[in-house]
C-alpha positions in Angstrom: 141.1 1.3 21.1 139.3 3.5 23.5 142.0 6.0 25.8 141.2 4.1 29.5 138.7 6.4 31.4 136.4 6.5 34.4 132.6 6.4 33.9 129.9 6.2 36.8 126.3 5.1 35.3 123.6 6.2 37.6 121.1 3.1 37.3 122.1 -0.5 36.4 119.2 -1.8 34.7 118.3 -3.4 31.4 121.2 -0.6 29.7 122.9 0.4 32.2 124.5 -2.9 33.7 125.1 -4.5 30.0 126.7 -1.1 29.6 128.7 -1.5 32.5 130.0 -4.6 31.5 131.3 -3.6 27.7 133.1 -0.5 29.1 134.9 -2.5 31.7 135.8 -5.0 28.8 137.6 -2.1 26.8 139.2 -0.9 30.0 137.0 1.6 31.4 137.1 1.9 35.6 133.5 1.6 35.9 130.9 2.8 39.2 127.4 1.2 39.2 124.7 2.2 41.4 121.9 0.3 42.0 119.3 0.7 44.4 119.6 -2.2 46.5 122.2 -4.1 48.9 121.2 -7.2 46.8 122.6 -6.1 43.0 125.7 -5.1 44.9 127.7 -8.6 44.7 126.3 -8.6 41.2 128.3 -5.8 40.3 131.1 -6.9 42.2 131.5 -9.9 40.0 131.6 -7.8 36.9 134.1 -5.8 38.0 131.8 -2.8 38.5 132.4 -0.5 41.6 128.8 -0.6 43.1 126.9 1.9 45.1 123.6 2.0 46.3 121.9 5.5 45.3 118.3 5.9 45.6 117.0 9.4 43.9 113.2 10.4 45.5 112.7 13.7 46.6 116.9 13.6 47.7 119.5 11.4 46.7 120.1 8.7 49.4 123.7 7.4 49.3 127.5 8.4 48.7 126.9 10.6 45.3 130.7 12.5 46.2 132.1 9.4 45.9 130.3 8.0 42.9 131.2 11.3 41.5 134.9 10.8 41.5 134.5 10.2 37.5 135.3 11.5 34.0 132.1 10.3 32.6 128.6 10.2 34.6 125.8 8.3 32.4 122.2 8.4 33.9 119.7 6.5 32.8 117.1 6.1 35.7 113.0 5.7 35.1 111.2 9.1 34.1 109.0 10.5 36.5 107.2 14.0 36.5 106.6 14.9 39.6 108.3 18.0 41.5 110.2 15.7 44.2 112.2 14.1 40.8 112.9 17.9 39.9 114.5 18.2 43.4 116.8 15.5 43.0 118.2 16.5 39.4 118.8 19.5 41.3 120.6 18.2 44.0 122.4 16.1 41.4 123.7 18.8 39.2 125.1 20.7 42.0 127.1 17.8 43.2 128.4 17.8 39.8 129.6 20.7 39.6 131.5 19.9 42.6 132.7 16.6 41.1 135.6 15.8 38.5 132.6 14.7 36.1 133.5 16.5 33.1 130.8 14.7 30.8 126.9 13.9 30.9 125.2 11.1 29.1 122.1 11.7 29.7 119.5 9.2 28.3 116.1 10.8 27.6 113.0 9.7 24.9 111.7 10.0 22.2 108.3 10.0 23.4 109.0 13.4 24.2 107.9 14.8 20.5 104.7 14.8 19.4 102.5 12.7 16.8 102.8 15.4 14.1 102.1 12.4 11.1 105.5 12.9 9.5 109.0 13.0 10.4 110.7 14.2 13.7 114.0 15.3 14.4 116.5 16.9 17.0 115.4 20.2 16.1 113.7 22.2 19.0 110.9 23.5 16.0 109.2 19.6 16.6 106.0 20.1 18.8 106.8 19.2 22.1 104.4 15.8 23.6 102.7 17.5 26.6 102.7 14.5 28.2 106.5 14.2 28.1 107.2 18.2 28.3 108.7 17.6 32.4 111.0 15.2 30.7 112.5 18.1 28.2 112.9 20.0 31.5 115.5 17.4 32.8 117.0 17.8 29.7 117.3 21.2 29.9 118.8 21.1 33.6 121.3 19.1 32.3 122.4 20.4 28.9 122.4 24.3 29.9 124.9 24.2 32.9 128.2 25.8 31.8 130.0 23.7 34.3 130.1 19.9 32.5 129.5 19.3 28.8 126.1 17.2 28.3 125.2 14.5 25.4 121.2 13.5 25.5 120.3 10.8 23.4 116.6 10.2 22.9 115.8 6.2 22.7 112.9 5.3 20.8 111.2 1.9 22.3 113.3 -0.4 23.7 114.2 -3.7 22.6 116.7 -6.9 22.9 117.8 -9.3 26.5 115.0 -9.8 28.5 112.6 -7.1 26.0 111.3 -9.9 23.0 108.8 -7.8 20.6 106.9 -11.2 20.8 105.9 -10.7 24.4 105.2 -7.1 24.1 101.1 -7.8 23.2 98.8 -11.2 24.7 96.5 -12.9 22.8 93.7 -10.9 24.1 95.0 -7.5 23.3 93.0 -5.0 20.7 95.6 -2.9 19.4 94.5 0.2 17.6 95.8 2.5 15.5 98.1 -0.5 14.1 99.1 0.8 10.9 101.3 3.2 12.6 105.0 3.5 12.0 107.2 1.3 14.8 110.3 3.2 16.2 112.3 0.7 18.2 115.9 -0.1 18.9 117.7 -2.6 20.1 119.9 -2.8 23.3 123.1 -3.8 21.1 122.8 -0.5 19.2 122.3 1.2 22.6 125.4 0.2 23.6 127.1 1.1 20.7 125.7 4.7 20.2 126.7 4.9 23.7 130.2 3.8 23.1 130.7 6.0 20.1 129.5 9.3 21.8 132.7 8.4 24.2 134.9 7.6 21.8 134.4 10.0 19.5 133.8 12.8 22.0 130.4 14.5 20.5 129.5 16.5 23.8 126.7 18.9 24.0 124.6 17.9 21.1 121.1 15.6 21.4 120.8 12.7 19.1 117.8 10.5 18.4 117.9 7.1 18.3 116.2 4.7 16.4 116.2 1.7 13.8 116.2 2.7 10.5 113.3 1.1 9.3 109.7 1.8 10.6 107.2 -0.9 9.5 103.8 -1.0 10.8 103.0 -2.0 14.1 100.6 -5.2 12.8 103.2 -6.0 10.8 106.2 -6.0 13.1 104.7 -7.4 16.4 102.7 -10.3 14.2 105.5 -11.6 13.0 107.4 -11.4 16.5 104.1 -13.2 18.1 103.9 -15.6 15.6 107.8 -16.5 15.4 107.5 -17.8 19.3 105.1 -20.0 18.1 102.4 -17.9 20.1 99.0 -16.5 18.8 99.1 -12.6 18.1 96.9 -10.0 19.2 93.8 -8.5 17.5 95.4 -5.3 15.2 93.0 -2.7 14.1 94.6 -2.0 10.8 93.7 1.9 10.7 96.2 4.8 11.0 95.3 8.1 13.0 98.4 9.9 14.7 101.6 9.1 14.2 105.7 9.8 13.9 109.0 8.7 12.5 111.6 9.2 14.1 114.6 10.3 12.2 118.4 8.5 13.2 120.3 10.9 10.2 121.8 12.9 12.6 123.2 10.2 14.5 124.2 8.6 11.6 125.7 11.5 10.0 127.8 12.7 12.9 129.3 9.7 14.6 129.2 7.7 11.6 127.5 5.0 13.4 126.8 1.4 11.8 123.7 0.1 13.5 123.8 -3.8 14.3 119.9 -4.0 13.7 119.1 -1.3 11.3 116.3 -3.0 10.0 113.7 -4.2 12.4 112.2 -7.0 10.4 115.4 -8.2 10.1 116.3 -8.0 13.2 113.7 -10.6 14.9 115.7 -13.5 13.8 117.6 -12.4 16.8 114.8 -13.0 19.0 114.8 -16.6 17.7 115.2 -19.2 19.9 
């Protein structure tokens, strides 16, 4: 059993609210924030503290309150422009003011390049241009001496509302569909999540990922074709691609993944 403590997730979405719900099961005093009056009676329901906290170009709600944690996890959309910068900002320093003593901070791994081999944690991996703003979030986060920070790095997102089978219509040309898929599903999400806590592996950045990596034709054919629906065109050639690596993870917390095998996995998506 998990040592009761207080976690505040910053963004109750697909992870975050399923999230919110499995800590409160093991006896976790939870705060939600959403960012709309709506979601709040949702939470309510759950047992989740809610909060309405909208981050722009400032944060817009009661962040000392939401604050009054152990734990903070944030999980909220990427975005690269400045005004996203600003609010990080603003965040930090109301952590630091806080009784947050941990960071979860969920980040991608779209943020390494397409190097045509394997990728890891190490900082030595070519950095994705197109994802370098995101490494500066990271950064904001992980380098403040004040609270200890944990960024894990999902690969794509799968699992609840997210079926691989709806992911590409009918009418799609897909290129480049020999490439290597690196997925996971929400179930392991949560667990990584709850093993990070439990186990107490603060300032470290772990990658995420099933441990299998078929090809993209492969994998979202058979997802297509098991809802009974009509898959897209594949282009069956390989340019660029990556692997993401999961030993770390696996090494250091010890972590049994639910779906470590992706193929596998889509008799989940049955229905």
């Amino acid at each position: 059993m998990m040592t009761k403590k207080s976690i505040s997730i910053l963004g109750c979405g697909w992870l975050g609210l399923p999230l919110a719900e499995a800590l409160v099961n093991d006896g976790f005093t939870v705060k939600g924030s959403t960012t709309t009056t709506d979601k709040c009676e949702v939470l309510l329901t759950k047992n989740i503290q809610p909060y309405v906290l909208s981050i722009d170009e400032e944060i817009d709600g009661n962040l000392d309150h939401f604050l009054q944690s152990e734990i903070l996890f944030i999980n909220v959309p990427f975005r690269k422009q400045k005004p996203f910068l600003n609010a990080y900002k603003t965040l930090v320093k109301a952590i630091e003011k806080s009784t947050i003593k941990h960071v979860i901070f969920i980040s991608s791994t779209s943020v390494y390049s397409e190097v045509n081999g394997e990728v890891t944690e190490d900082m030595d991996t070519p950095v994705n241009p197109a994802k370098k703003d995101l490494i500066v979030f990271e950064d904001l986060f992980k380098n403040n001496p004040n609270f200890n920070t944990t960024i894990i790095r999902f690969a794509g997102l799968i699992g609840g509302t997210r079926n691989p089978g709806n992911f590409f219509k009918e009418d799609k040309v897909v290129q480049n569909a020999l490439t290597p898929v690196n997925l996971i599903h929400l179930e392991d999400c949560i667990g990584i999540v709850k093993t990070i806590i439990k186990k107490q592996k603060w300032n470290t950045t772990y990658n995420a990922a099933a441990t299998t990596h078929p090809t993209k034709a492969n994998y979202y054919k058979l997802a297509t074709e098991q809802m009974g629906k009509k898959p897209a065109e594949f282009i069956e050639e390989l340019s660029s691609f990556k692997i993401v690596s999961n030993q770390k993870l696996i090494d250091e917390l010890n972590y049994q993944f639910i779906y470590p095998d992706l193929i596998e996995g889509l008799k989940a998506f049955k229905n």
